[in-house]
C-alpha positions in Angstrom: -10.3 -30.4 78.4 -10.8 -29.8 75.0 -11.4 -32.5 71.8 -11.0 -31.8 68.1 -13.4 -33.4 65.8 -10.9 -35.6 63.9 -9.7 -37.1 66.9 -12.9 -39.2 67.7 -14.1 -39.8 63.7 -14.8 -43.3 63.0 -15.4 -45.3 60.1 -17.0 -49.0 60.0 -17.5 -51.3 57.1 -20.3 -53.9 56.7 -21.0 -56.1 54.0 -24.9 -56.3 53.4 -25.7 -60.5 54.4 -29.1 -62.5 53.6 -29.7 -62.2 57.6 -29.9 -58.1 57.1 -32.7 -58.1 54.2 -36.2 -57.3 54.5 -38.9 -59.2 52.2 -38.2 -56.9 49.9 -34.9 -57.6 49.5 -33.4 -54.3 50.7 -31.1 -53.5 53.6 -33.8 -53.6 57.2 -34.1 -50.3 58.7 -33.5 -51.5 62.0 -30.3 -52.9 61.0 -28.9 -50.0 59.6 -30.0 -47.6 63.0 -28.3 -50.7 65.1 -25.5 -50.0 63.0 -25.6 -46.4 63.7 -26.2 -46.3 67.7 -22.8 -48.5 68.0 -21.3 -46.2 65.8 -22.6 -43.1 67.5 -21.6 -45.2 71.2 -17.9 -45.4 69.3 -17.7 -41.9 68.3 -18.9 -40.4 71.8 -16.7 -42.9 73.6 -13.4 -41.4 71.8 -14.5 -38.0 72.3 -15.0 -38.2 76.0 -13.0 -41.1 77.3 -15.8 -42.7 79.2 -19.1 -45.0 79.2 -21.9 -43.3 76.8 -25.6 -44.4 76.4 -28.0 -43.4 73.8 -30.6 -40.7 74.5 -32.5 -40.4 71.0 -31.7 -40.4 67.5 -33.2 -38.0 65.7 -33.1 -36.5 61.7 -33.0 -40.4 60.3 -33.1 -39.6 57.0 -33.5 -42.8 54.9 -32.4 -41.8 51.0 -31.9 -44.9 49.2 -31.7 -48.6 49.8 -29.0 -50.9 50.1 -29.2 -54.7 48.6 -27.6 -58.3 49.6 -23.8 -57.9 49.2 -23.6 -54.2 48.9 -20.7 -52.6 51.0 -21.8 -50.3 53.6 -19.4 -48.2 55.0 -21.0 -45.9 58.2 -18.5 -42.3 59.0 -19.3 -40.8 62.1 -18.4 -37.6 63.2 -18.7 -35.1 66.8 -20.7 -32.0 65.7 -21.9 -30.8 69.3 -21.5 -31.4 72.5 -23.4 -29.6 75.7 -22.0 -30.5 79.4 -22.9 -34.6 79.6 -24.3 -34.6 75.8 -23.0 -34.8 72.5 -23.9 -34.9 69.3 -22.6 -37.5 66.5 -23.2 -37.0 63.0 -23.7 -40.7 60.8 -23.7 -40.9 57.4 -24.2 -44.0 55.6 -23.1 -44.9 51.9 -23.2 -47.9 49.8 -19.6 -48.4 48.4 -18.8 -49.8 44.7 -15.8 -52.1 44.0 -14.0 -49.2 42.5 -14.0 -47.1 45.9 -17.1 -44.3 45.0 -19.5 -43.7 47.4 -23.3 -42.7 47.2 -25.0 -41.4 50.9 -28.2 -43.8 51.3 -28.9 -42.5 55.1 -28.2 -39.4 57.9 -29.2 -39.7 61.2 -27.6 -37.5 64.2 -27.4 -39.5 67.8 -27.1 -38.1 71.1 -25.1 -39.9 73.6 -25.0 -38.9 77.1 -21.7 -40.0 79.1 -22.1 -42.0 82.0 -20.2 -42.6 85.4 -19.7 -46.2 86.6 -23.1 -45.4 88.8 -24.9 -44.8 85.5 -25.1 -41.1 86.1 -24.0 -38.6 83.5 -20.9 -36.8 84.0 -19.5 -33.7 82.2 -17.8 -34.1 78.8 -15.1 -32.1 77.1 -15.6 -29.2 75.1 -15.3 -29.8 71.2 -13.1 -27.5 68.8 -14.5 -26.3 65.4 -11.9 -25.5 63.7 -12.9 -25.6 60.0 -16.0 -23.8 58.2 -17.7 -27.3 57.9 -17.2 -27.5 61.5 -19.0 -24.6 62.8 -21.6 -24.7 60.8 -22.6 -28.5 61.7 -22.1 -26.5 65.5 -24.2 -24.0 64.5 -27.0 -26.7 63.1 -26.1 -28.9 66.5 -27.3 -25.8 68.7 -30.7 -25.8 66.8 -31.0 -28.9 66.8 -30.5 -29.2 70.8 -33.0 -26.3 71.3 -35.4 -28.4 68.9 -34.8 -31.4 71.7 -35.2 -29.6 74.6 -38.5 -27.6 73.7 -40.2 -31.2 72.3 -39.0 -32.2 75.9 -40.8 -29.5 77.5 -43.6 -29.8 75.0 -44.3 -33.6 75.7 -43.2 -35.0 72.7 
């Protein structure tokens, strides 16, 4: 079987509360990458049809900070996939009233699928179709290799 990118893309909404702020009134990191790993678990779930759980999240990239009543509006994307693995793509942006976006965070998620035994299980392959496409494939594969020697490294 074989998935197109746009058919598992998903986009939440979240507006920043009092209960998400750190002492210095900004948006808490952790709240943002608990944002992200359901996001990531949504994304992977579409793509392969079946239970996911996270294996890391890597390349968090943290580029700006979100406030108290700011709207936060995660987009998450398949970039890679291997035979039980996959790669999502999250950007973040704070949203203004008037619909423009500015990216605050990028982090990239690997979700593994799982069986009902908790055992992965092989995923479908993922169509690039568009330039964008193959070259976040292109940065997936590097990316993967990057995992896999830090693995075998220790790391």
């Amino acid at each position: 079987m074989v998935k197109k990118v746009n058919e598992s893309i998903t986009e939440q909404v979240y507006v920043v509360r009092s209960t998400h702020i750190n002492g210095y009134g900004r948006l808490f990191g952790g709240q943002l990458m608990q944002w992200i790993d359901e996001l990531a678990g949504i994304v992977s779930r579409r793509h392969c049809g079946m239970g996911v759980t996270t294996a890391s999240i890597d390349n968090l990239n943290f580029k700006a900070a979100a406030y108290q009543n700011d709207m936060v509006v995660l987009v998450g994307k398949m970039t890679y996939v291997g035979r039980t693995s996959m790669e999502v793509r999250i950007d973040t942006f704070v949203e203004s009233c008037v619909g423009e976006r500015r990216c605050i965070n990028r982090a990239y998620a690997v979700m593994v699928a799982i069986n009902q035994e908790g055992k992965p299980v092989q995923v479908p392959m993922l169509s690039v179709e568009s330039e964008n496409e193959k070259i976040e494939w292109q940065g997936g594969e590097k990316r993967y290799q990057l995992r896999k020697n830090r693995r075998r490294e220790g790391y």
